[in-house]
N, C-alpha and C positions, 0 to 999 in steps of 0.2 A: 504494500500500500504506500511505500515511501515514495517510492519513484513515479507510479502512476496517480499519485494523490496530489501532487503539488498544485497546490491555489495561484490563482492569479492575482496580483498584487492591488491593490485598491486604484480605482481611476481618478486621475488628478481633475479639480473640478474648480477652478480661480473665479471667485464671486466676484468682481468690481465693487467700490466701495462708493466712490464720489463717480461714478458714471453711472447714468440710469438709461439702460439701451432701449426701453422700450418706451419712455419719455422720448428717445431723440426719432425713434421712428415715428411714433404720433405726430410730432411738432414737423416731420418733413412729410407725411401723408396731409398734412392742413395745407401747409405752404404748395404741394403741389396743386390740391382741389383749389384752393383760391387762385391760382394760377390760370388754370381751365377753366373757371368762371371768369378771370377778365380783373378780379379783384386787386391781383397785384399784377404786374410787369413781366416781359418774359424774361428767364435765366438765361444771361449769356454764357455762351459756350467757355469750355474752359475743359483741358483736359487732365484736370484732377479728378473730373467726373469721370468719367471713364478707367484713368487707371486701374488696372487693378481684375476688372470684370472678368478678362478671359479664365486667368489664375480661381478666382472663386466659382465658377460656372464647372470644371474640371474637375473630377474628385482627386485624382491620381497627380495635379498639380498642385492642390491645395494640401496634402499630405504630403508631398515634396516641400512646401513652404515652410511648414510646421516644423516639416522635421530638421529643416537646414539643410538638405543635403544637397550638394553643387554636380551638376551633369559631369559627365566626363567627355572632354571637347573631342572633338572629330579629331583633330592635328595630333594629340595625345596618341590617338587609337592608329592612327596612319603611321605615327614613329615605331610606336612597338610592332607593327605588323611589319615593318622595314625590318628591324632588328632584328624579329623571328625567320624571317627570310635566308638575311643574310647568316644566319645561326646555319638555319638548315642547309644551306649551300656551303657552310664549312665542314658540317658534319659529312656530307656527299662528299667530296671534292677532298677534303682535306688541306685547300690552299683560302688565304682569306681575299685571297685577289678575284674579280670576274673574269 
């Protein structure tokens, strides 16, 4: 039972203290109806609105954010693929020259 028993460790659950997130969603579902009523002005663009959207829309990006982890670049994967290359045409060949 030791090994097939092991629990899964508590999930972390961070309350905000001085932000009220669902005060700031009310307060921007108003400002947009009085918007489309004509009550206030339209929002000029700006793209602070927008950033951001793809990343949250994506589950498999927005667990990449969370977690920090950084892509491994193409150029990275091309040098090592060189390197193994020329590995194995040493190994063949026995000379490091082409």
């Amino acid at each position: 039972m030791g090994m097939f028993g092991i629990r899964k460790p508590r999930g972390f659950n961070h309350q905000y203290i001085y932000v009220d997130e669902r005060k700031e969603k009310l307060t921007k579902m108003e400002e947009d109806a009085k918007r489309d009523l004509g009550m206030l002005p339209e929002k000029e663009f700006s793209p602070e609105d927008i950033k951001g959207k793809f990343v949250e829309a994506t589950t498999h990006l927005k667990r990449r954010k969370q977690s920090g982890r950084k892509p491994i670049h193409v150029g990275l994967i091309i040098i090592i693929i060189a390197l193994l290359i020329y590995l194995w045409h040493y190994l063949l060949t026995g000379s490091w020259s082409f």
